[in-house]
C-alpha positions, 0 to 999 in steps of 0.5 A: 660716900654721900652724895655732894648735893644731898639737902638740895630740895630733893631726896637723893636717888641712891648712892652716890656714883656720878663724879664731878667730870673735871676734878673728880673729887666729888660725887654725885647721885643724879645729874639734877643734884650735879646741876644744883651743886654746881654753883657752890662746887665751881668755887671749889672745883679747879682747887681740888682738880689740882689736888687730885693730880698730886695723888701719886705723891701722896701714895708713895710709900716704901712699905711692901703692904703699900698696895694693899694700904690703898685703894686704886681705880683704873685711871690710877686715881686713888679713892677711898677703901669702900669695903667696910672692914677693910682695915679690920682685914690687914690687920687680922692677916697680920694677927693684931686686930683688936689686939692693945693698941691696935683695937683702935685702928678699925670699925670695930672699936665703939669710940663712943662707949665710954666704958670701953674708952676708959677700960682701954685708957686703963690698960694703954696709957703707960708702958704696960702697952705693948706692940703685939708683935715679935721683936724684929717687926717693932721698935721694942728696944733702944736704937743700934746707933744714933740718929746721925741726921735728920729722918725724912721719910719713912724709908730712913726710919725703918732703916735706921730702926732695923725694921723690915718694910713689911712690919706695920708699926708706922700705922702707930708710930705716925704719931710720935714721928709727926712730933719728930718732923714738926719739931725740925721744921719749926725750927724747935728742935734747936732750942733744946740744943743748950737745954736739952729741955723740949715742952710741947702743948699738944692740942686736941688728942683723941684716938692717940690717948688710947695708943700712948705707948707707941710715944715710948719712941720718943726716947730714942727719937730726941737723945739725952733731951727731957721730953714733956708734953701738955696732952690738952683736950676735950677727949681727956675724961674729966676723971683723967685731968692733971694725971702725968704719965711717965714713959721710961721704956718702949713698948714691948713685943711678944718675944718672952727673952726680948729685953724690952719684956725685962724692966730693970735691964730694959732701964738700965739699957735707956740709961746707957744710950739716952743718959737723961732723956725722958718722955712726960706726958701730961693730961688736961681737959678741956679747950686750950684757950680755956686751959692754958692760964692753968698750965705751969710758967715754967712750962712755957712750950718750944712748940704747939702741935695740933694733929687732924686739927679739923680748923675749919670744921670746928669754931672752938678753934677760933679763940685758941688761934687769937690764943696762939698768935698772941703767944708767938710760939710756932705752931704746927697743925695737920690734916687729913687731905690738902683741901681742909688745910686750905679751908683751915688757911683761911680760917686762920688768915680772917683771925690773924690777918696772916698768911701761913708762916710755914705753907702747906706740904706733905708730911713724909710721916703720914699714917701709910693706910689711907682713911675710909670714911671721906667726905671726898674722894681725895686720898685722906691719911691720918696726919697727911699735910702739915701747915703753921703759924 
């Protein structure tokens, strides 16, 4: 945790441990850092105080792992995991770090290696991508039933998948269960009633390109609907660019007599119980703004998507929303603590002139494991609050 005040004149006295009294959000290395923030965080600071009371919400989740998944102080505040591996901890208690696609959800994972990157985009981005689990830890088959409403928390997926609270799968399958939730609440859902047709431009992927097997789960999350997706980023290797994936089974488990692990049967299943669903992932690099007049008319998307958008923090978003405006398509984007959703609602309201049309709130499918390197000690989850235009 970096001290709130570094850069002000004077080198910082070691870490930083002296919170703001009021908010609790930020901390400080000396009261003299304290005071010479102050100016700047007193615009910030009821904000945030407002934020950190909501924290019991946004550690609500049903999984018997929850505790461990986060970390608590004595008043009951969440902070951030300061004990370095800590998420390589669960997962070796649960025999899956450094396993497929879950290699990518720890510190030990070198994102900035490009041969690794492109070995593990090799090995992970089709069906060949497994759970590494046993079979009645993960979603490796076809649902026992239909979906008979809209999920709206984790508790009703699990339910409905027949997975046990203790498995860890919603650590990977917050990315395809986000695209579930914001296609309902953008109201893009009812457009592929008559169609059956769902185009989605997904803007920005970074580590969910090395997980894509986990959007196997798309076939069971929109029945009998063609699914196809615009993956549009500067992450996407430039070797990559225009390569179409097509996700015809789950991801697999560990079980050798599981369907899953047989294709033609694992086939013949899905075209039993989804008749024409299909899940197509389409890859292009590069900024969307810079993109878009590449992508086909006939793909014209029901909804944009932007996960850990980061608005605020990066001005290559500003011509991509003047883009998106212009579109009038609804557009999704998420973060990972409420206050870069704010930040993120002004950068949006000086380009457009609008305020919000879908205001910020929680996403019931937040990743359950909270991010351990935050610029705050907000709680911070991959995914945490939607907001849209």
């Amino acid at each position: 945790m970096e001290c709130a005040g570094k850069g002000r004149g004077t080198r910082c006295m070691g870490s930083a441990r002296r919170r703001c009294g009021r908010c609790g959000a930020v901390a400080y290395c000396s009261v003299s850092h304290q005071m010479s923030h102050w100016n700047e965080h007193k615009e910030e600071c009821e904000r945030l105080e407002q934020q950190m009371k909501r924290v019991d919400a946004l550690n609500d989740f049903p999984f018997t792992f929850s505790q461990e998944a986060t970390a608590t102080s004595q008043a009951g505040t969440a902070l951030v995991c300061e004990k370095p591996g800590s998420r390589c901890s669960f997962l070796s208690k649960r025999g899956i770090h450094q396993l497929g696609m879950w290699m990518h959800e720890c510190c030990c994972f070198d994102s900035e290696e490009p041969t690794s990157s492109l070995a593990s985009f090799d090995s992970l981005r089709s069906k060949d991508g497994g759970w590494n689990l046993l079979g009645d830890l993960c979603p490796c088959r076809g649902p026992v039933s239909p979906i008979s409403e809209c999920l709206s928390s984790w508790f009703d997926y699990y339910e409905w998948r027949c997975i046990p609270l203790h498995s860890p799968v919603a650590l990977l399958l917050h990315w395809p269960l986000t695209i579930y939730h914001a296609a309902h609440i953008a109201c893009a859902w009812s457009s592929t009633v008559e169609t059956r047709k769902l185009c989605i431009h997904y803007l920005g992927p970074e580590k969910e390109l090395l997980q894509l097997a986990a959007f196997g789960e798309l076939l069971a999350l929109f029945p009998g609907v063609q699914v196809h997706i615009e993956f549009i980023g500067p992450a996407i290797p430039q070797q990559r660019d225009g390569e179409k994936i097509i996700l015809c089974s789950y991801a697999r488990c560990l079980d050798a007599d599981c369907i899953c692990n047989f294709s033609s049967e694992n086939l013949s299943q899905i075209a039993i119980t989804s008749k024409s669903t299909s899940v197509t992932l389409q890859l292009r690099s590069g900024l969307y703004h810079e993109r878009y007049r590449d992508l086909a008319e006939d793909l014209s998307p029901h909804l944009i998507i932007a996960p850990n958008a980061g608005i605020a923090a990066y001005p290559s978003w500003l011509p991509t929303i003047e883009l998106i405006k212009a579109m009038n398509v609804p557009a999704i984007f998420s973060d990972y603590c409420e206050e870069a959703c704010h930040l993120a609602a002004c950068c949006i309201k000086s380009v457009t002139g609008r305020s919000l049309s879908l205001p910020i709130q929680l996403n019931p499918f937040r990743q359950p494991m909270m991010v351990e390197d935050s610029a705050l000690l907000l709680p911070c989850y991959s995914n945490c609050f939607l907001f849209g235009i």
